[in-house]
N, C-alpha and C positions, 0 to 999 in steps of 0.2 A: 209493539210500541205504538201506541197513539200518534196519528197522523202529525198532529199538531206541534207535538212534542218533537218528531221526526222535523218536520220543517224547520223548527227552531234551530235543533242542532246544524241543519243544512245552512241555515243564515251566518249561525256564530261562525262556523269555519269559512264557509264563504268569506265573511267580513275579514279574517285573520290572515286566509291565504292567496288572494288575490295579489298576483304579480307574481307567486313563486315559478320560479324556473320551470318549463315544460308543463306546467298545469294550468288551464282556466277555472275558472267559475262555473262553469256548464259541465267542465270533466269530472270535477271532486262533487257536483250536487249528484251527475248521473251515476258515481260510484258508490255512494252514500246507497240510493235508490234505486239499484237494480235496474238503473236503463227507465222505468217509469217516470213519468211525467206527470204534473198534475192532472187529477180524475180520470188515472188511469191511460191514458194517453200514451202511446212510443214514442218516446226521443231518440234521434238520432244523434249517433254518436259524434263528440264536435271535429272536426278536421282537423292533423295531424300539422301544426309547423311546420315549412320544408325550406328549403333553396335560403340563399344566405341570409343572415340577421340583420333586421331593420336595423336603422341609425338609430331610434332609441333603444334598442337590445345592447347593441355594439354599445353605446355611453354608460349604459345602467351597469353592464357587465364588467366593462374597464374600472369604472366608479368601486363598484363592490372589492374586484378581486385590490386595485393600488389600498382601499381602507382598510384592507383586512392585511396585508403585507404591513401596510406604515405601523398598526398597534401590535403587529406581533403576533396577528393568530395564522400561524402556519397552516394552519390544519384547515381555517376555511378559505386562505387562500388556496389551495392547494385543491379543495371542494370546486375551484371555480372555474378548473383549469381543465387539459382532456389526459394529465397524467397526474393523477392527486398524489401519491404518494411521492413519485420523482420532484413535483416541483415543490411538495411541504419539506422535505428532505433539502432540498437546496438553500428553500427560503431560510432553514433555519442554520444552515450552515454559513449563508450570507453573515448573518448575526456574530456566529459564533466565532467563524473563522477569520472573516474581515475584522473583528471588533470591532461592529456599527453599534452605536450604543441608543438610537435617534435613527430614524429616517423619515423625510416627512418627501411626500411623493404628489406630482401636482401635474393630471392629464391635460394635456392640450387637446385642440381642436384635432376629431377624430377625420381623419381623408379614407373614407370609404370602409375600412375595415381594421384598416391600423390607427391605433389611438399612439401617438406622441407624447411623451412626459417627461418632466424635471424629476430629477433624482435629486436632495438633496441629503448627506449622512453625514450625522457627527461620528469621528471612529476615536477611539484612545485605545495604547498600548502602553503599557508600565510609565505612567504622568504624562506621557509627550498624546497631545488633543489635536484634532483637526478637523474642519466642514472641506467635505468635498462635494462640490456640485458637477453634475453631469449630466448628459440626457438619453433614452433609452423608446423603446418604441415597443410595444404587444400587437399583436391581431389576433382577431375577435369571429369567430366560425361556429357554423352550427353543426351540434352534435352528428354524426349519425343514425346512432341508435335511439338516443336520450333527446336529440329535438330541442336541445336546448344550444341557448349562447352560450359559447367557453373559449375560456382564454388558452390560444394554441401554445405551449407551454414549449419553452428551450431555453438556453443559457441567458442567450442573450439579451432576454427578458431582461437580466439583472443588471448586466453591461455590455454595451453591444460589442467589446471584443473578445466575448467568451464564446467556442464553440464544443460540441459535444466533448464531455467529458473535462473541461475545464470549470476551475472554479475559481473566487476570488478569496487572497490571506493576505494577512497584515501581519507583521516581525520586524524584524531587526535585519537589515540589510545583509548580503552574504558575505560583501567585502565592502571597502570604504568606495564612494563615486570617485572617480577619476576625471581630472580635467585633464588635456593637454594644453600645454605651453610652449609657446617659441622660445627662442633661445635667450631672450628679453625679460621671459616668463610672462608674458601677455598671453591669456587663455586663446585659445582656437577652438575657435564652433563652424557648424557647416553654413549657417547663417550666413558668417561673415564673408567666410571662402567657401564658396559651392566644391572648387573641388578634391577640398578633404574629407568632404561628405562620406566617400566608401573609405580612408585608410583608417580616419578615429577610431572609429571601432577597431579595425583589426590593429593600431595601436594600444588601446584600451586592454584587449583580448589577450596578445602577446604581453605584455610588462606589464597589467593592472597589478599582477598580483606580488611582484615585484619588489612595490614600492613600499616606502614606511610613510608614517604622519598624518594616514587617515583613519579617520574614526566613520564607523557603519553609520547613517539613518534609520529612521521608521518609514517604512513603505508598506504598500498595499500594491501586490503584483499579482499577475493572471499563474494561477499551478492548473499544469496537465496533467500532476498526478506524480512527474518525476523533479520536484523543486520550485522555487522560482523562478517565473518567466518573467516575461514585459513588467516591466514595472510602469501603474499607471499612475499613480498618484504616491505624492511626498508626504508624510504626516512629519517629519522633522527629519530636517538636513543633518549630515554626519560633516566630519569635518574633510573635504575630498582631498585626495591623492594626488599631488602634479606629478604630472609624464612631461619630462623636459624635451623637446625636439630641436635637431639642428635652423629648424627652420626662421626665417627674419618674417615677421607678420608683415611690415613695409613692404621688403619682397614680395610678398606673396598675395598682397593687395593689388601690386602692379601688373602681377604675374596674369592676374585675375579679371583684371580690366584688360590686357593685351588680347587674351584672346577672344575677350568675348566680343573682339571686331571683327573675327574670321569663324565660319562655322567649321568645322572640323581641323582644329587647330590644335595642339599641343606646346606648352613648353616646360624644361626645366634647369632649374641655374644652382653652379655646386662652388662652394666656396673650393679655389685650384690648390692651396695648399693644401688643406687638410680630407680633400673631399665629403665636408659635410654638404649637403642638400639646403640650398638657400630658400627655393621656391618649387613648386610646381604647379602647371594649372592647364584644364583641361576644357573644350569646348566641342559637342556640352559635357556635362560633368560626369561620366557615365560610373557603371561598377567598376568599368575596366582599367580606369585611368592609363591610359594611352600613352603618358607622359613617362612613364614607367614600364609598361607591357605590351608597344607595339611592337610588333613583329613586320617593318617595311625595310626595304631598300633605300639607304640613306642618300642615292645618288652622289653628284660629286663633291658633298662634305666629306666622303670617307675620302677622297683624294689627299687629306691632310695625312692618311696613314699609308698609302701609296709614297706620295711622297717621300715618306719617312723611309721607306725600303729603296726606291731611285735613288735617294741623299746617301744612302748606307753601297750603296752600288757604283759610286765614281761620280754621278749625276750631280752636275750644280747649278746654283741660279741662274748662270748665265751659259748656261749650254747651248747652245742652236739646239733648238725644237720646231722645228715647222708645224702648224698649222692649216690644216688641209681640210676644205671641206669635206672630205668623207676619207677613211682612212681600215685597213686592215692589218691582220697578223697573221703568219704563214697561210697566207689566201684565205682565211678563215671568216669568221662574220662580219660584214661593213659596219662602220661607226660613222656615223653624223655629231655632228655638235648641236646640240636644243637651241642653242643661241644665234643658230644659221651665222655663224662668222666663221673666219678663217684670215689665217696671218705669215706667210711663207716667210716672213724672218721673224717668226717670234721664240723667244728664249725658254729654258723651263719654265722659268718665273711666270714670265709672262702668259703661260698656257695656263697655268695655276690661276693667275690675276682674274682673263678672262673667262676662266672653266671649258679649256679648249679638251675636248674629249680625244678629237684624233692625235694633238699631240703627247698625249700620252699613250695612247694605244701602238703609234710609230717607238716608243722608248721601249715596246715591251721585251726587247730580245733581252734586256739587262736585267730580266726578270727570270727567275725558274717557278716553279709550280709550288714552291712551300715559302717564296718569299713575303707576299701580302700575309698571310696568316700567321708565319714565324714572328714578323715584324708585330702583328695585332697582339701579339700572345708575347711579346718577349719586351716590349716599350708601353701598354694600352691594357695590359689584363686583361684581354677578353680569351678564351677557352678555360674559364675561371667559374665559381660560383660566386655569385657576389651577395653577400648578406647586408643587404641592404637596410632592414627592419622590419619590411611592408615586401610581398611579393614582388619582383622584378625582374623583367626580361634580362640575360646576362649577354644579349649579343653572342654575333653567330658569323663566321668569318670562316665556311669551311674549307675554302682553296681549291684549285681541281688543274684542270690542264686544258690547253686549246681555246674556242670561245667562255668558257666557264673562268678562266684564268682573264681574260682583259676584258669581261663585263666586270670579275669584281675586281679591277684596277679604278674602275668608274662610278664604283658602289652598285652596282645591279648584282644579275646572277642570282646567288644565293645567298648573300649577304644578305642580313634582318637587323636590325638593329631599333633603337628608339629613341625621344629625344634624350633620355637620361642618359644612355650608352654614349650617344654626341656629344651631348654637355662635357662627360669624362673626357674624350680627346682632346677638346679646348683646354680643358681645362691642365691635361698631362704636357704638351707645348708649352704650355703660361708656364706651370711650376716645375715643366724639367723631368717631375716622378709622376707617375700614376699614385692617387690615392681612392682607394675603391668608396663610391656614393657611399652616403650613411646618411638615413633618418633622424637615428638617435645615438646617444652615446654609445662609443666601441666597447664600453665592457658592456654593455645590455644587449646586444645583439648575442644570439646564437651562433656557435660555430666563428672563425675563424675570418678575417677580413682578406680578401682576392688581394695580392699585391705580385706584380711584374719581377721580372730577373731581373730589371737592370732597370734605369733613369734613361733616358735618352741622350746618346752621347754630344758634349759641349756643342760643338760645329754643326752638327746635324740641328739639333734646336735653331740655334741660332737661324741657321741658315732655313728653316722651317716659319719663325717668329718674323724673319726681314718677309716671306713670301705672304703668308696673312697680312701684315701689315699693308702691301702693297695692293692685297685684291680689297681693304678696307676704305685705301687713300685713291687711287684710281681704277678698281677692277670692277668685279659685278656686284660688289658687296657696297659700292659707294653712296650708294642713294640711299640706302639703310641705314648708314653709320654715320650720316651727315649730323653731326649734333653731339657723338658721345667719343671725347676726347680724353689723353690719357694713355698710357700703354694698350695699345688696342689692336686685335686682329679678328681676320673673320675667315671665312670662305660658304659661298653658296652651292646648292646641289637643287636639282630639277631631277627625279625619278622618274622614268615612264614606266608605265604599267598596263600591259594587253588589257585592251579594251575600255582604257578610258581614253576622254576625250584631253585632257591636260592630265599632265607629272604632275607628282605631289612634292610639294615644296619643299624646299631646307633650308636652313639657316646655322650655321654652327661661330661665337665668336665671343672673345672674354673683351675685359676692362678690368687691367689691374687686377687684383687677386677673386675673381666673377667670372666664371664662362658660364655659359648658356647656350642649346641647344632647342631649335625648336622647329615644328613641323606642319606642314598643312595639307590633308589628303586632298588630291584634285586640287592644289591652291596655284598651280602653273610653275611660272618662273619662282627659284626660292629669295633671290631677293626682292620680288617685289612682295610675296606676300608671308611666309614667315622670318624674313629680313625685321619687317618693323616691330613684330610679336618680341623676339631675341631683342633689339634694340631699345624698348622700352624699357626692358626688364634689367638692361645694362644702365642705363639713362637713370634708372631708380636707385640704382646700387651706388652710388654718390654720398 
C-alpha cells in the first residue's frame, strides 16, 4: 500500500475512534503501522492507563452506561460494566419483571468515584400505572486487565435494597394489606405509638390471613428467589384488611407520653372485667417490649398476692403487725424495709399501706412453702399459659422454703414477673375473677385462654380492696394518686437487685374497671417514679 494512502486510512480511524475506551490515537495509528513512525522512525509504544479513573472517565462512563440502561440496550449497558453478561441479564429483567415500561435516569454530581442518580420508572401491571421515583448510586473503577473505566456492576445498581441474588417484580399482592385498629377502629401505626412498632407485625403475621374484606394491590417487591419480599413501592392500593385490637388509641396515647418521662420505664393497663389490654408503652421502644416480656422481681406490688394467702389464713386488717426495722424467720435471712421506717403498733393493713417488709416477714409462720404460689395459681392464673395474641411473659411464682419462701412473700427470690402480669392482679381484686390479658379477640387467639380455679373469695377481696385503697388515700401510693378519684386502689413495690445502685420501681393500681401496672428499672422508690407512669394512664381512662 502506498504510504499516502496508508496515512489516510490512519487519519479516518483516528478521527472515528478517539475517545474509545482503552485506546488512543497513538495506539490504533502505531497498530495500523507496525510501531513505525513517520520516515521511518520507532515509536514508542504509548503508556498503559493505570491507578483509578480521572473524574472525567468516572462522568463519561456513568453518562454512557445510565443512556444506554434508560433506551433499553442491555447489551451495551452490560458492555460498560466488569460483568457484561450478569448485569445485561438483570437490566433486562428490571424491564421485564418489574414491568418498567419507561425509565429515564439522571446522574448527579459524581463524589470521587461513585456517581449518585435519580431513578425515575413508569411501571404498569394489567391497567393499574405508576411513576416511582427513587435514587440509587454506581462506582466507576478501572479495569485490570482491559485499562478501561467500568461500571463496578451489583444489584444494587438498580435499587439500593437489592443484595446478591435478589431482584426486583411487580404482581399482584400475596394477601390483602392489613391495617390494625383499636377497638374504636382508629388505625394504629408505629408513628403514632412507637411502642407498637415490634407487635404490628407480629399482629399482621398471626391473623393477616385470617381475615375477610381485603382486596390484594399492585406492588413492586425485592424476590430472593423464594417469593415476595420487602415490598417497596405501591403501583395500586388493594382494599386492606382491619385487625381489630382490644386496645383504646386514647389509652395508648397516654400510655406513650407517660413513659416517655422516665428512661427505662414500662407500662400496661387491661380492662378488670374482661381482661382485654387497654394500653401498653414502652421506654424506649425496643423489640422486646418490656411491658409484656420482662422477666423482674415485682417487689412489694406482689404483696397484693401475699396478702391474698395471709387473708385466706385467719390474718385480718386490723391484726397487730409490728413493724420493726429489720426482721427474720426461723433465724434465717434479715429483712430491712427500703423505706427505713418502722411502726411497733402497726396493723396488717397498715404494713400493706406503708409497704412494711419486716411486718410481713414476722407473719410468715401462718405461711407453708406452697401457700404464695397455690394462692398465685388458684385466684391470679399464673402457673398458666397465657395466650395473650403477641408473645408474653406468663409470670413465674415458683415457691420454695426457708429464705426463698419470705423473699417471695416480698416479691424478690425468684419471682419474675412484668408489668402486664401486675396489671392482671390489679386488675383480678377490682373484678373479683382473674380474666387472662388479651390483645385481640378470644376467638382469634390460638389455644385456649389461662383462667384460675376459683374468683377470689367475697371477704378476702373485700378485705384486699379496703387495704389498696388505704395505701392510695394515706400510704406510699398517696403522692401518685393525688388527682385520680373514683373506685381506686394501689400498692407500690421498690425491688433491689445485686449490684445496683437503686431498686426498680413499681407501681400496680386500677380506677373503676382500669388497672394498670407499670415499672421502672433503677427508677428507686415505686411510688415516686413508676407511681406517676400508672397514674396517668388511670387519669386518661376517664
Amino acid at each position: 500500500m502506498r504510504r499516502g494512502v496508508k496515512l489516510g486510512i490512519v487519519a479516518a480511524l483516528t478521527t472515528g475512534l478517539v475517545g474509545t475506551a482503552g485506546y488512543g490515537a497513538y495506539n490504533i495509528y502505531n497498530g495500523l503501522t507496525g510501531g513505525s513512525g513517520f520516515g521511518g522512525s520507532s515509536a514508542q509504544a504509548a503508556p498503559v492507563e493505570t491507578g483509578p479513573p480521572t473524574a472525567a472517565e468516572v462522568k463519561k462512563t456513568a453518562a454512557e452506561f445510565l443512556a444506554a440502561w434508560a433506551k433499553g440496550d442491555t447489551a451495551a449497558a452490560g458492555a460498560l460494566t466488569n460483568d457484561a453478561a450478569t448485569a445485561s441479564a438483570a437490566l433486562t429483567a428490571y424491564r421485564r419483571d418489574a414491568h418498567v415500561t419507561r425509565v429515564r435516569l439522571a446522574p448527579g454530581a459524581a463524589k470521587g468515584d461513585v456517581v449518585p442518580f435519580k431513578v425515575t420508572a413508569s411501571l404498569s401491571y394489567k391497567g393499574k400505572s405508576s411513576t416511582w421515583t427513587y435514587s440509587s448510586a454506581l462506582t466507576v473503577f478501572r479495569g485490570e486487565t482491559t485499562h478501561r473505566p467500568l461500571v463496578a456492576w451489583k444489584p444494587s445498581v438498580l435499587h439500593p435494597q437489592l443484595t446478591a441474588g435478589q431482584s426486583l417484580e411487580t404482581g399482584e399482592a400475596a394477601s390483602p394489606q392489613v391495617i390494625v385498629v383499636d377497638r374504636n377502629g382508629k388505625e394504629l401505626d408505629a408513628d403514632d405509638y412507637p411502642s407498637l412498632a415490634s407487635v404490628l407485625p407480629q399482629l399482621r403475621e398471626r391473623y393477616g390471613a385470617e381475615l375477610s374484606g381485603g382486596k390484594p394491590g399492585v406492588e413492586t417487591w425485592v424476590n430472593g428467589g423464594d417469593g415476595p419480599g420487602q415490598t417497596l413501592h405501591v403501583i395500586a392500593k388493594g382494599t386492606p384488611a382491619k385487625l381489630p385490637t382490644t386496645l383504646d388509641a386514647r389509652l395508648q396515647k397516654a400510655a406513650e407520653q407517660a413513659v416517655g418521662r422516665s428512661a427505662q420505664s414500662s407500662v400496661a393497663a387491661v380492662k378488670a372485667s374482661t381482661g382485654e389490654i387497654l394500653a401498653f408503652a414502652n421506654n424506649p421502644s425496643t423489640d422486646n417490649n418490656n411491658a409484656f416480656n420482662a422477666q423482674v422481681a415485682p417487689g412489694s406490688t406482689f404483696k397484693v398476692i401475699t396478702a391474698t394467702a395471709l387473708l385466706e389464713r385467719g390474718v385480718s386488717p386490723g391484726t397487730p403487725a409490728p413493724c420493726p426495722a429489720t426482721a427474720n424467720h426461723d433465724n434465717g435471712k434479715m429483712f430491712h424495709n427500703v423505706e427505713s421506717s418502722s411502726d411497733l403498733s402497726a396493723t396488717f393493713q397498715r404494713d400493706f399501706a406503708i409497704s412494711c417488709n419486716t411486718g410481713f416477714i414476722k407473719l410468715a409462720d401462718r405461711l407453708d412453702d406452697s401457700s404464695v404460689p397455690s394462692v398465685a395459681q388458684r385466684y391470679y392464673g399464673f402457673g398458666q399459659t397465657w395466650n395473650v395474641g403477641v408473645p408474653a411473659w406468663d409470670g413465674r411464682v415458683p415457691g420454695g422454703s426457708g429464705d426463698e419462701m419470705t423473699e417471695e412473700m416480698i416479691g424478690q427470690g425468684q419471682i419474675q414477673m412484668s408489668p402486664l402480669n401486675m396489671a392482671s392482679v390489679a386488675a383480678t381484686v377490682q373484678n373479683g375473677v382473674f380474666r387472662q390479658p388479651r390483645l385481640v379477640a378470644a376467638g382469634l387467639i390460638d389455644g385456649p385462654l389461662a383462667k384460675a380455679s376459683s374468683g377470689l373469695p367475697s371477704g378476702v377481696r373485700g378485705n384486699l380492696k379496703s387495704m389498696m385503697r388505704l395505701t392510695a388515700s394515706s400510704g406510699t401510693a398517696t403522692t401518685a394518686m393525688r388527682g385520680v378519684y373514683g373506685d381506686v386502689g394501689a400498692k407500690t413495690g421498690s425491688a433491689e437487685v445485686g449490684g445496683q445502685e437503686q431498686p426498680n420501681g413499681w407501681f400496680v393500681a386500677y380506677r373503676g374497671d382500669v388497672a394498670a401496672g407499670g415499672m421502672v428499672l433503677e427508677g428507686g422508690h415505686g411510688g415516686d417514679s413508676a407511681g406517676p407512669i400508672v397514674a396517668a394512664v388511670l387519669k386518661a381512662s376517664s
